[in-house]
N, C-alpha and C positions, 0 to 999 in steps of 0.2 A: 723325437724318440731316440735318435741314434745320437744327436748329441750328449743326450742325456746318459747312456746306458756307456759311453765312450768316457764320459766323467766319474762315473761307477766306478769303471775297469781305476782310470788312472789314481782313484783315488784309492780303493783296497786292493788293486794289485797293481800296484806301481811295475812291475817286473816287465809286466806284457809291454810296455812303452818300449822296452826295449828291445833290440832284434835278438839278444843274447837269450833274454827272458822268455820271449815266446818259441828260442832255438828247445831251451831248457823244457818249456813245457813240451812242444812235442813230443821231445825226446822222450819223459814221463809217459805221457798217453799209450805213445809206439809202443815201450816197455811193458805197458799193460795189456795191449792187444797182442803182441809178441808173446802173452803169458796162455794165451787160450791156445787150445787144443783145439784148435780151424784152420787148414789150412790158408782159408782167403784174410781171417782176422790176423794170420803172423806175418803172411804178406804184404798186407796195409799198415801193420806198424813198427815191419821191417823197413817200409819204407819212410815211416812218420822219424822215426830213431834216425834213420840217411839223412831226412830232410832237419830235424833239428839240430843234429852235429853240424853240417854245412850253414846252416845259420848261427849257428855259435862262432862257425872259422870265419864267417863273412864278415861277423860283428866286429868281432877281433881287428881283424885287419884294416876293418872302415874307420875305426875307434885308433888306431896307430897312425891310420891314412892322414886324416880328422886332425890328429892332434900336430903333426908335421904341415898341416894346412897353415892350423891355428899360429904356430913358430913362427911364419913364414910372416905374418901379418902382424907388426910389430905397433901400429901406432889406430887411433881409433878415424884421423884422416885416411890413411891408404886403405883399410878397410871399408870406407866409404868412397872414396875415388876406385875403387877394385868393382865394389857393384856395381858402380855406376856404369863403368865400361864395359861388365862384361853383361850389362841390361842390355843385350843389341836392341830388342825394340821400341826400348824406353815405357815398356807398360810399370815400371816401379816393381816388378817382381822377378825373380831368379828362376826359369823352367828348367829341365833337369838338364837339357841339352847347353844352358846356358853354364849352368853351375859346372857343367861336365869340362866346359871350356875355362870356367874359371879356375876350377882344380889343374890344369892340364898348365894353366900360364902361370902357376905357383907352382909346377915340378915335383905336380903330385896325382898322377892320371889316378881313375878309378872306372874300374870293370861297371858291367852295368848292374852287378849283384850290390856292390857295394854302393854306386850310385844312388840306387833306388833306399839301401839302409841310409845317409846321408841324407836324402830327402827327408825320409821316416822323421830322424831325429829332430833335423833343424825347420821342418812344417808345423808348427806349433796347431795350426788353426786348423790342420786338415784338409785343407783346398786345392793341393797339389803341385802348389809352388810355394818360392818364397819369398816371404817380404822382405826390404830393407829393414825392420824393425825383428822381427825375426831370426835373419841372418844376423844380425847387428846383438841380439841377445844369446845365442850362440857364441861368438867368438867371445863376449865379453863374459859367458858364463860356465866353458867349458871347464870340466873339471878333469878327466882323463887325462892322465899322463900315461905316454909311450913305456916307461920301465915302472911303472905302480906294482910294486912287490905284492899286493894283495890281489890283482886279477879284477879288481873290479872296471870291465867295460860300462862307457856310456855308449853306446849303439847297440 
């Protein structure tokens, strides 16, 4: 059931894949509880509006983070010699603490807000890690550029 209704979303609203997209949708909703005349209903989406600004700046910054990872990893061997090492347990998948250390040994640390957006993005299958095939379709399919004149984030 939830696979299926998660297919839904990605497929008529692409936007929520993204952490920018569902910053934006808060942001919306808050706006419209912010519109009631209830005290508790301007309260919850004074605070939905806080919470989707701060996921628009997370995106932002993970999607910059992201793309200066991406730079750094120039050939599609070191990309694969890079999982490979920084798989400490050799299960074949990247957990966030791993990826946290792989970012950090490409000199490019990430908070744990933005960890978790990087996760989002590059978990294709929803499992909570990542595969080598995964990661691997990631780097070779990132499209974000750090100076994109148009603002379009991929996180």
């Amino acid at each position: 059931m939830f696979k299926k209704v998660r297919a839904t979303l990605t497929e008529y609203a692409k936007f929520l894949t993204f952490t920018w997209g569902r910053g934006l949708f808060y942001m919306f909703a808050g706006s419209l509880m912010v519109s009631q005349f209830n005290l508790f209903d301007m309260a919850i989406g004074g605070w939905m509006v806080f919470t989707g600004f701060t996921s628009v700046v997370v995106g932002a910054s993970t999607a910059n983070k992201l793309t200066d990872l991406k730079k750094s990893m120039a050939s599609e061997s070191f990309v694969n010699g890079k999982f490979d090492e920084m798989d400490a347990d050799s299960s074949g998948y990247l957990e966030s603490k791993e990826l946290a250390a792989l970012c950090q040994a490409l000199g490019s640390s990430l908070d744990h807000n933005e960890l978790e957006a990087a996760l989002t993005l590059m978990d294709t299958s929803g499992d909570g890690k990542i595969s080598k095939e995964e990661f691997f379709g990631w780097w070779s399919g990132w499209k974000h550029e750090k100076d994109d004149l148009n603002g379009n984030f991929a996180v």
